[in-house]
C-alpha positions in Angstrom: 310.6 39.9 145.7 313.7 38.1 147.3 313.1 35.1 144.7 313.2 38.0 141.6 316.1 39.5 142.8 318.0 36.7 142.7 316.7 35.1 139.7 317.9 39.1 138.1 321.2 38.4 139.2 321.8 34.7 138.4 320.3 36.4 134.4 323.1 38.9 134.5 325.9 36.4 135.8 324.8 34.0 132.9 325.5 37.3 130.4 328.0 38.4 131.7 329.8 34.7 131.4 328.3 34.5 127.9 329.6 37.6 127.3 333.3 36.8 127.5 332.5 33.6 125.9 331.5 35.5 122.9 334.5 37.6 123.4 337.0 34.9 123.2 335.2 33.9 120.4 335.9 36.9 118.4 339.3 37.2 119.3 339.9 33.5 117.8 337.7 34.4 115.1 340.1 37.7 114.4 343.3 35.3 115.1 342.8 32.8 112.2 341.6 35.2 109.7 345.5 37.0 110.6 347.0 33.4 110.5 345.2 32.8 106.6 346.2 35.9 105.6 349.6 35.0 106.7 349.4 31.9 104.7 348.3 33.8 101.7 350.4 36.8 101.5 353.4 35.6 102.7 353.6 37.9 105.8 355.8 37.0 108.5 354.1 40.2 110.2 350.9 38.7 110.8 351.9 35.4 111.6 353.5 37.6 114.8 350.8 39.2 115.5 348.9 36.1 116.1 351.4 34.2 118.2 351.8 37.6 120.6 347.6 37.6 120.6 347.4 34.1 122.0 348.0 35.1 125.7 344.6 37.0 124.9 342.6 33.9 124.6 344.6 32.1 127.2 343.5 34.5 129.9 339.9 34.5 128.9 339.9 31.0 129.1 341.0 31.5 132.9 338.8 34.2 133.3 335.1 31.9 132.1 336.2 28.9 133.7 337.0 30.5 137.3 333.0 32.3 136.5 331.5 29.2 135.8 332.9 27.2 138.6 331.6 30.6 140.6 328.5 30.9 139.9 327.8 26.7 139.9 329.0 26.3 143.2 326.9 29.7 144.7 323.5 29.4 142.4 323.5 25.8 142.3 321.2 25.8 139.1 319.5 22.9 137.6 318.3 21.9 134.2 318.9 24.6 131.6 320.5 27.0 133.4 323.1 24.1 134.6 323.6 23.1 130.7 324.3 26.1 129.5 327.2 26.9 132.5 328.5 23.4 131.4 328.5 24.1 127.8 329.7 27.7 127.7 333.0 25.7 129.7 333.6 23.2 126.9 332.7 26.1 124.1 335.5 27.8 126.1 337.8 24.7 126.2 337.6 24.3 122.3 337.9 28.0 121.5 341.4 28.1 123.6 341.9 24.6 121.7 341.6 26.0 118.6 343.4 29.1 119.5 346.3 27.2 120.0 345.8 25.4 116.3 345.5 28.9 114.7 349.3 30.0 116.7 350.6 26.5 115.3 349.2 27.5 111.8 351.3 30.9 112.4 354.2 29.1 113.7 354.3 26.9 110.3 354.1 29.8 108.3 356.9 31.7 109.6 359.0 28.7 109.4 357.6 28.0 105.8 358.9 31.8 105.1 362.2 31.0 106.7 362.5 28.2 104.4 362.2 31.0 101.3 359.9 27.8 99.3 357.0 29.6 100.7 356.4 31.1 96.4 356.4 27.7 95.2 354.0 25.2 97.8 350.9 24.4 97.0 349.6 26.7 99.4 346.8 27.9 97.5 345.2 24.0 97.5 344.4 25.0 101.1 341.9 28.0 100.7 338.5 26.4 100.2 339.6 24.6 103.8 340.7 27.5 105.4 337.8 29.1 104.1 335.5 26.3 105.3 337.1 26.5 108.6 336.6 30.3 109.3 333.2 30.0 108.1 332.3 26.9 110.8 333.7 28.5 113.4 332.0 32.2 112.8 328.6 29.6 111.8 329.0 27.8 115.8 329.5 30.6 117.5 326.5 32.3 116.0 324.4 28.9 116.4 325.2 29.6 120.3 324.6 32.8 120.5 320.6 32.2 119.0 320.4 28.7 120.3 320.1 27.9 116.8 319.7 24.0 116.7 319.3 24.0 112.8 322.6 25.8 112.0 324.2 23.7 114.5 323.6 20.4 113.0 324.5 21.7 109.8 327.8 22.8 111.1 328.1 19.0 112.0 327.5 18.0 108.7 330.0 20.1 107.2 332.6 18.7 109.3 333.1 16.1 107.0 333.1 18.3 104.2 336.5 20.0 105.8 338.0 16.1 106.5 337.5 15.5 102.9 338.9 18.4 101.4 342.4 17.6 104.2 342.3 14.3 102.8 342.5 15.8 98.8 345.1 18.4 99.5 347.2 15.2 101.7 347.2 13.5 98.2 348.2 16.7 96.6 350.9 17.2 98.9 352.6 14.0 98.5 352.8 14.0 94.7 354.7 17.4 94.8 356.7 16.0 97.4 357.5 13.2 95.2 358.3 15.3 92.2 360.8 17.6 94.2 362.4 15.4 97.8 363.9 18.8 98.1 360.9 20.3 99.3 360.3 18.1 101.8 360.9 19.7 105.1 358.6 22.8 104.0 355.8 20.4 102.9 356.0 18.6 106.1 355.7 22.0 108.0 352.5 22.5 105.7 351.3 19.4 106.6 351.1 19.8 110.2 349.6 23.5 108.9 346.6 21.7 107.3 346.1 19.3 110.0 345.8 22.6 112.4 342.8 23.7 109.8 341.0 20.6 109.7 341.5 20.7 113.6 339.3 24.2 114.4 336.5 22.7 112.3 336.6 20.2 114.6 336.1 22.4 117.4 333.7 24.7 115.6 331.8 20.8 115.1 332.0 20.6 119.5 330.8 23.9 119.9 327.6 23.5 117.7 327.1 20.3 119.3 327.2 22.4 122.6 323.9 24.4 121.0 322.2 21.3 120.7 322.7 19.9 124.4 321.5 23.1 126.0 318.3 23.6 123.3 317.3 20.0 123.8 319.2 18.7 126.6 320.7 15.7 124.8 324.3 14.9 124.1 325.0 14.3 121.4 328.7 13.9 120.9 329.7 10.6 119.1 325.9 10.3 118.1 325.1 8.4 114.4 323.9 10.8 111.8 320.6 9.0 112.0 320.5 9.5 115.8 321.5 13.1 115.6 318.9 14.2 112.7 316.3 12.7 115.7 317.8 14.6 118.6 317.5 17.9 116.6 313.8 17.0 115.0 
C-alpha cells in the first residue's frame, strides 16, 4: 500500500510539473502570435504587451526547474520517469529561449515603427516563416503532450523548411537594401527580426527532439536524417 502511495504521488508531481510546462508553453505560444501581429499591423501596442509578458515566462521557467531538481533529488527515479524530468527541463530551457526571441522580435518592431519605414519593408516576405514558426512550436508542444514520436520527427524535418525560407527572404532583403542605402538601418533591425523567427523553430525542433528521447530513450540531437528516421522506426 506504502509502494502505491508513493508511486500516486511521484504521478501527480510529474503532472503537476508537466502542467506548468504546458503552461509556459501557451503563454509563449500567445506571445509570438501578439509579436506577428505586431509585425503585421503595425501596432506598437502589441509589441508592449509582449515585452511586459516576458517576466511571465521568466518565472515559470524558475518555477519548473526548482520542481524538477525537487522531485529528482527526493524520488530518485530511473529510466522513463528520469527522461521525462530531464526533458520537461530542456523543453523549459527552449521555451524561455524562445521567449526571449519573440520579446526581441517585438523589440525590432517598435524600433522598425520608430523609424516610420515600417509601410514600405518587405515585411510581408516574412509570413509563411512566421507562420511556419507558430505552427512548429504549437506542433512540439502537442507532440509532448501525446508522446507523439511521428509528429515530432516531422517537426524536425520542417526545420529546414523555416532555414530555407530565412535564407530567401535574406536575399530579398539585400536587394531592397541595395535599391534604397536609405533604408538600411530599418532592414538591419528586420534582419535580426527574421533571424529571431528562424530561431523559435529551432527550439520548437529541440523540443520535438525531447518527445523522442523520452518515447524511445535515444538522443537524438545532432543525429543524421538517416539515423534519426531509425531511432523513431
Amino acid at each position: 500500500m506504502g509502494d502505491k502511495h508513493i508511486s500516486s504521488q511521484f504521478d501527480n508531481e510529474l503532472n503537476s510539473i508537466s502542467a506548468k510546462v504546458m503552461e509556459m508553453g501557451g503563454l509563449v505560444e500567445s506571445q509570438l502570435r501578439s509579436a506577428i501581429y505586431a509585425l503585421f499591423e503595425h501596432s506598437s501596442e502589441a509589441a508592449d504587451q509582449v515585452i511586459e509578458r516576458e517576466a511571465g515566462v521568466n518565472a515559470l521557467e524558475v518555477e519548473i526547474d526548482h520542481d524538477v531538481s525537487s522531485t529528482i533529488g527526493r524520488r530518485q527515479p530511473t529510466a522513463r520517469d528520469l527522461r521525462m524530468l530531464l526533458a520537461m527541463s530542456r523543453i523549459t530551457a527552449n521555451l524561455e529561449r524562445a521567449g526571449d526571441e519573440v520579446t526581441k522580435i517585438a523589440r525590432m518592431v517598435k524600433l522598425i515603427l520608430e523609424s516610420g519605414t515600417s509601410r514600405s519593408l518587405p515585411s510581408s516576405e516574412l509570413r509563411i516563416a512566421t507562420e511556419m514558426a507558430t505552427t512548429m512550436m504549437r506542433r512540439s508542444l502537442d507532440a509532448f503532450a501525446r508522446l507523439d514520436t511521428e509528429t515530432a520527427l516531422s517537426i524536425i524535418k520542417a526545420d529546414d523548411e523555416i532555414d530555407q525560407e530565412y535564407n530567401g527572404f535574406l536575399r530579398k532583403l539585400m536587394t531592397y537594401i541595395m535599391e534604397d542605402s536609405r533604408a538600411l538601418s530599418p532592414s538591419l533591425n528586420l534582419l535580426f527580426l527574421a533571424k529571431s523567427i528562424e530561431r523559435v523553430g529551432d527550439h520548437a525542433k529541440n523540443i520535438a527532439e525531447c518527445t523522442i528521447y523520452v518515447s524511445k530513450g535515444t538522443d537524438v540531437r545532432h543525429m543524421s536524417a538517416p539515423a534519426l528516421e531509425s531511432a523513431v522506426r
